[in-house]
Residue frames relative to the residue before (quaternion, step in Angstrom):
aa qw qx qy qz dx dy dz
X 1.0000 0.0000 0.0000 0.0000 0.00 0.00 0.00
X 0.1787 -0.8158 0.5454 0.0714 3.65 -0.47 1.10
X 0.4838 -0.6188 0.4285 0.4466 3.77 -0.69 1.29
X 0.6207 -0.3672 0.6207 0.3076 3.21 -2.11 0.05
X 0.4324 -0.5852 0.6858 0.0151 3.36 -1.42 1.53
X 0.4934 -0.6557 0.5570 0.1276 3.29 -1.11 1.83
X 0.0798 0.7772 -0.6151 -0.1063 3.64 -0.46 0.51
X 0.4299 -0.5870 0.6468 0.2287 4.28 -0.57 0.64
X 0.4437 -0.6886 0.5000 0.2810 3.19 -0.78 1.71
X 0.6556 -0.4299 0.4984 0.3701 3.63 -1.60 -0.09
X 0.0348 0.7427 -0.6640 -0.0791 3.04 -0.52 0.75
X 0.5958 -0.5853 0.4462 0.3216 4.15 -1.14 1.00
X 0.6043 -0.4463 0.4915 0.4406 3.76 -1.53 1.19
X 0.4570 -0.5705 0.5979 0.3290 3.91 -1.37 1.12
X 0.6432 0.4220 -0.5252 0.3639 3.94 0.16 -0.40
X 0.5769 0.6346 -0.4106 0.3096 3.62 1.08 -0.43
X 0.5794 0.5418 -0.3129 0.5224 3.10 1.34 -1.46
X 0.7743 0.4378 -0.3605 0.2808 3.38 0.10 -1.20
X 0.4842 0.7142 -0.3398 0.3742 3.48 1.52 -0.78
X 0.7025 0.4280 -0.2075 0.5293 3.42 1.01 -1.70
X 0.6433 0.5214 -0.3797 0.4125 3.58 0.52 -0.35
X 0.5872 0.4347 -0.3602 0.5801 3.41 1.01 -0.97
X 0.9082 0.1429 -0.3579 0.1634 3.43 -0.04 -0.17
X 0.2817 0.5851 -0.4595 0.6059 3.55 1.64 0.74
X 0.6363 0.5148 -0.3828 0.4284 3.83 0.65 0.02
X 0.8551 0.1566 -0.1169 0.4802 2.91 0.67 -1.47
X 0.4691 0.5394 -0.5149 0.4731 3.80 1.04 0.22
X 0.4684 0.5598 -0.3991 0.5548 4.12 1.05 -0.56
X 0.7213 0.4993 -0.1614 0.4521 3.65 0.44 -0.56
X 0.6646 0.4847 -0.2846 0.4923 3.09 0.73 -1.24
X 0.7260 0.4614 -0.2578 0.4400 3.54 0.71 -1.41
X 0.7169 0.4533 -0.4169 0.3269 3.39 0.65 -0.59
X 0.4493 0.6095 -0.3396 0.5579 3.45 1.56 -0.86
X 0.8435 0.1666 -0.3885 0.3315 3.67 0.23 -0.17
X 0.3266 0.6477 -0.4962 0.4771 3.29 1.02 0.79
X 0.5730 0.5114 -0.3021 0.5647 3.52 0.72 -1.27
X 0.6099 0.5369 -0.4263 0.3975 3.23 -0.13 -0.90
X 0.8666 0.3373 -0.1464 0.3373 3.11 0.09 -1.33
X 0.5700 0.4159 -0.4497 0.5476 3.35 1.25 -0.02
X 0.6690 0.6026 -0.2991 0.3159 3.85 0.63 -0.51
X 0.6443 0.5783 -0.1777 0.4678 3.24 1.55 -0.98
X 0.6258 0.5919 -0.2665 0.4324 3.39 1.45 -0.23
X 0.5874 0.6033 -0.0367 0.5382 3.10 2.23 -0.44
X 0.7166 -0.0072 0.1540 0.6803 3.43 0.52 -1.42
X 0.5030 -0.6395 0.4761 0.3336 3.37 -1.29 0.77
X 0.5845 -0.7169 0.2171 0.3118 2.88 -1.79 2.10
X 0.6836 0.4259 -0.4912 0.3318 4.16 0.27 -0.30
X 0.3979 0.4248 -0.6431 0.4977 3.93 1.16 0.44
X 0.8526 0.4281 -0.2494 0.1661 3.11 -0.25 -0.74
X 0.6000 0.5614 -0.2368 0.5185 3.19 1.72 -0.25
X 0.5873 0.4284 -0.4459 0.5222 3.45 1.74 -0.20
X 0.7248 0.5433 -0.3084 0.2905 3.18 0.96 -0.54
X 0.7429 0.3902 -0.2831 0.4643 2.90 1.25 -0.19
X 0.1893 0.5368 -0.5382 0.6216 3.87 1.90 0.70
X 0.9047 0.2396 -0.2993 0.1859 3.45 -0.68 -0.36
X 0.5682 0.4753 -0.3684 0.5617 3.34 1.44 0.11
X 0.4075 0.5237 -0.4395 0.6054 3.82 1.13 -0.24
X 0.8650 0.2959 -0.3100 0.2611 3.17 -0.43 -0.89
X 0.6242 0.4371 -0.4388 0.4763 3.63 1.19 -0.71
X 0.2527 0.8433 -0.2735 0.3874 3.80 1.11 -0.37
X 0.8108 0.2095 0.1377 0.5289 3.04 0.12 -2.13
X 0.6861 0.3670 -0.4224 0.4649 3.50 0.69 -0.24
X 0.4285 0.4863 -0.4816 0.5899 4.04 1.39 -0.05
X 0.7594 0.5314 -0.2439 0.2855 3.62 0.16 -0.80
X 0.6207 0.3986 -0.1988 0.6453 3.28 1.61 -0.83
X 0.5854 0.3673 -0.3599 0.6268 4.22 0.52 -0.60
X 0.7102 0.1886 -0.4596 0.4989 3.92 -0.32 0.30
X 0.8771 0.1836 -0.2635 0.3573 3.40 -0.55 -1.55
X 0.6401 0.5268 -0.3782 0.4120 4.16 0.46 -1.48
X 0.8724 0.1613 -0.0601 0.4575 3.60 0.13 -1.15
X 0.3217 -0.7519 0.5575 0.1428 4.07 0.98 0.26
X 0.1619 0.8258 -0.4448 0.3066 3.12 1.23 1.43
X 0.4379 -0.7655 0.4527 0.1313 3.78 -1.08 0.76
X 0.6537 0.5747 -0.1018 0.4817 2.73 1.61 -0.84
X 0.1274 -0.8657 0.4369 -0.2084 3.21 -0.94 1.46
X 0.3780 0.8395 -0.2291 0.3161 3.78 0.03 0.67
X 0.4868 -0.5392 0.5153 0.4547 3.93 -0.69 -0.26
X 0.6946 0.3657 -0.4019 0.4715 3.76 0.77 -0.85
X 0.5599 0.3302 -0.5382 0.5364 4.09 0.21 0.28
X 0.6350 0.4080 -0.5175 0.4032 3.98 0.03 -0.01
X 0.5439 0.5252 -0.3974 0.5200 3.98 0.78 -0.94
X 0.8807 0.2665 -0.2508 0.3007 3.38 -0.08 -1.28
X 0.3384 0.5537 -0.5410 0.5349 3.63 1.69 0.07
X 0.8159 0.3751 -0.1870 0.3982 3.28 -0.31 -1.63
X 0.6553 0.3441 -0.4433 0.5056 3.79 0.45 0.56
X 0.2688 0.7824 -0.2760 0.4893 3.70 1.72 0.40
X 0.7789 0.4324 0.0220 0.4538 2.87 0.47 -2.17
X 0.6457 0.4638 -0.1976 0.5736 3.43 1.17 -1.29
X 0.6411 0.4165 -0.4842 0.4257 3.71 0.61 -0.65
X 0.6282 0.5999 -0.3391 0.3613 4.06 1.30 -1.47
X 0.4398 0.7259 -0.3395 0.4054 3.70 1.64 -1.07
X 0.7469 0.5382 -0.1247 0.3700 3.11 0.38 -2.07
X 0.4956 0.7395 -0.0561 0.4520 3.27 1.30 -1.09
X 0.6974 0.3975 0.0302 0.5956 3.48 0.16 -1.50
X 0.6125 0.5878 -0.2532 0.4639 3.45 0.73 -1.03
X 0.7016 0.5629 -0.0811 0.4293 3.20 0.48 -1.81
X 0.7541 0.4352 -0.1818 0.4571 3.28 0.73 -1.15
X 0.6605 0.2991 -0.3187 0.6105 3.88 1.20 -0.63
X 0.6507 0.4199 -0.5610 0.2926 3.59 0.70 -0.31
X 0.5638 0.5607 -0.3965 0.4588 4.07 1.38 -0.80
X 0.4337 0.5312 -0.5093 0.5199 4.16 0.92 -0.66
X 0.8141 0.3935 -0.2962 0.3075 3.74 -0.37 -1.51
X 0.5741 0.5705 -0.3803 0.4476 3.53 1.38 -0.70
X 0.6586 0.5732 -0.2013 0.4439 3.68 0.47 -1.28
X 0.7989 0.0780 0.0965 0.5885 3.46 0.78 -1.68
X 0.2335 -0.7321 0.6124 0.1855 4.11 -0.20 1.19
X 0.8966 -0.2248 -0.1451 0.3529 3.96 0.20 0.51
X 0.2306 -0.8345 0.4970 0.0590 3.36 0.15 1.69
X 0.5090 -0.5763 0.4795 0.4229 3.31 -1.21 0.73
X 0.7679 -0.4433 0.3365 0.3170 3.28 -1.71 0.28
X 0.4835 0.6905 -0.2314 0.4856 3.06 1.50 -0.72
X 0.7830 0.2636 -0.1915 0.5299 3.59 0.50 -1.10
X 0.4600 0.5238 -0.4622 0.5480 3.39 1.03 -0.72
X 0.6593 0.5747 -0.3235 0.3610 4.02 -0.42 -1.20
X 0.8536 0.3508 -0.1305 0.3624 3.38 0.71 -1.56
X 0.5440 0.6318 -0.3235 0.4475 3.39 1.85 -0.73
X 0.6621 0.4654 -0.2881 0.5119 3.98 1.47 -1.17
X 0.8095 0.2356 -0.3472 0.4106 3.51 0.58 -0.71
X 0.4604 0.5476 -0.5306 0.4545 3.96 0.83 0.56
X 0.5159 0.5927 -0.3573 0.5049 3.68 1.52 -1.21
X 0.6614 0.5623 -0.3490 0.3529 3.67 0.30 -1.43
X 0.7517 0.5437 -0.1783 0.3280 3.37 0.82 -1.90
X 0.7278 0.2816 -0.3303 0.5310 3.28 0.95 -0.73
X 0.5561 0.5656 -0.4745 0.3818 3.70 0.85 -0.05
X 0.6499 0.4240 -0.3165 0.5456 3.87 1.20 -0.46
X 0.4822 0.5825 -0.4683 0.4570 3.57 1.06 -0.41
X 0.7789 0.5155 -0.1347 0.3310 3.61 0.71 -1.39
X 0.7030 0.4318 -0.2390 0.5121 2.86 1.46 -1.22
X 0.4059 0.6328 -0.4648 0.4678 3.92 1.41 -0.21
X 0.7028 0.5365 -0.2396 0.4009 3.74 0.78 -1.13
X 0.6026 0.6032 -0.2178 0.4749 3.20 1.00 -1.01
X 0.7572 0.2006 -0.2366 0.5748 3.65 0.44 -1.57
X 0.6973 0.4221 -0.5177 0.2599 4.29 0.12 -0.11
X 0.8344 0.3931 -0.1264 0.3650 3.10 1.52 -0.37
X 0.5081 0.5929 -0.0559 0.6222 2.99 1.98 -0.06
X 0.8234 0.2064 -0.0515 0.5261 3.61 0.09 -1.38
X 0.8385 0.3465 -0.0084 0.4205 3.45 0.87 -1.29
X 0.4235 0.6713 -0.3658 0.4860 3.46 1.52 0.94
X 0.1506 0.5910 -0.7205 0.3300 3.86 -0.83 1.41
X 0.8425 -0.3418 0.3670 0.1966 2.47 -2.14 0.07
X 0.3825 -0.6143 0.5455 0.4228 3.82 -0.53 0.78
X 0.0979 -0.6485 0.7493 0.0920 3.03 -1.78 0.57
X 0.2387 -0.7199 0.6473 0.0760 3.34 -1.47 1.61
X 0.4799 -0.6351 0.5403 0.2728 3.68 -1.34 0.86
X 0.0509 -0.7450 0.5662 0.3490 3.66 -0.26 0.30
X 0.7371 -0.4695 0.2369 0.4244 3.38 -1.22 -0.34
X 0.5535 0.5435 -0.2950 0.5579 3.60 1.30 -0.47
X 0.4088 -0.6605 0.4578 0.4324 3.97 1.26 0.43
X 0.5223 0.6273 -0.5220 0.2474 3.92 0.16 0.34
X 0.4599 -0.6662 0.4971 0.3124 4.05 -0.37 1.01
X 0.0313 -0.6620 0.7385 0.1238 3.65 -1.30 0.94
X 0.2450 -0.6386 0.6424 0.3457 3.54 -1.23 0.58
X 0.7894 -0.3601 0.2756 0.4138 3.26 -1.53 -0.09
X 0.7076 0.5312 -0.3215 0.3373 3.62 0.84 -0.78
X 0.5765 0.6016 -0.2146 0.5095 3.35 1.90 -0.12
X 0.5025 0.3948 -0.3795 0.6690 3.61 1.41 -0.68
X 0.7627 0.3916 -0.4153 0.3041 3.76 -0.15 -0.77
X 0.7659 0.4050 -0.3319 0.3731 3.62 0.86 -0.40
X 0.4852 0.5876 -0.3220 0.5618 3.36 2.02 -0.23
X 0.8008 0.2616 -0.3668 0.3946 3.61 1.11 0.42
C-alpha cells in the first residue's frame, strides 16, 4: 500500500482572482457613487454632481484597483490620467452603443434600451479590466524579502 501523494489545493488562474477583485472593487464603488448621487442631486444640480462625483469614483477605484484588483506597486497622477482616460474611452463606448440602438430603433422599450447599456457596460469593463492589468498597472515584479524590504526583479536576478 503506497501513502497518499500531497496534492496543493487548486488555487484559481491569478487573472481570475484579479478579474473578481476588479470587479467587487469597482461595482462596491459604483453602488456607493450611486447613493451619493442621490444624496447630492438634491443639492447641486444632478450633472454638477455627477461630474463630480465621476471623478472621485474614479480616483477611488484606480487606488482600489493598483492595491487590491491588480497588487500593483505603482502609484501616481499618471495611473489616475491613464485610469481616467479608461473610463472616458468605456463612456465613449456605452455612448456609442445607445446612440447606434436610437439610430436602428427611434424608441426602444426600456427593456432594450436597459440591455444594449448594460451589455455596452460589460464589454466596456471587460476591456477596460484589460487595459488597466495590462496597460496601466504593469512594472517590474516586486519580491518581499524577509526583513520586509522590496526587491525589484533586477535584485533577485543579481542575488542569484
Amino acid at each position: 500500500m503506497t501513502a497518499p501523494t500531497y496534492r496543493p489545493p487548486r488555487t484559481a488562474h491569478p487573472l481570475i482572482g484579479a478579474f473578481v477583485r476588479f470587479v467587487v472593487c469597482g461595482g462596491g464603488v459604483g453602488l456607493a457613487s450611486g447613493g451619493v448621487l442621490v444624496l447630492l442631486s438634491e443639492r447641486i444640480p444632478l450633472v454638477v454632481a455627477n461630474a463630480l462625483i465621476t471623478v472621485v469614483s474614479t480616483v477611488i477605484a484606480t487606488e482600489l484597483h493598483s492595491r487590491i484588483s491588480f497588487r500593483s506597486n505603482r502609484r501616481g497622477w499618471r495611473i489616475h490620467l491613464q485610469s481616467g482616460l479608461t473610463v472616458a474611452v468605456s463612456y465613449a463606448f456605452t455612448t456609442g452603443a445607445l446612440l447606434m440602438l436610437y439610430a436602428v430603433q427611434n424608441s426602444p422599450s426600456m427593456v432594450v434600451e436597459q440591455t444594449v447599456y448594460l451589455s455596452a457596460s460589460a464589454v466596456a469593463g471587460v476591456g477596460r479590466f484589460v487595459l488597466l492589468r495590462f496597460a496601466v498597472f504593469t512594472g517590474p515584479a516586486v519580491v518581499q524579502a524577509e526583513g520586509g524590504a522590496a526587491l525589484g526583479k533586477s535584485s533577485v536576478v543579481i542575488a542569484a
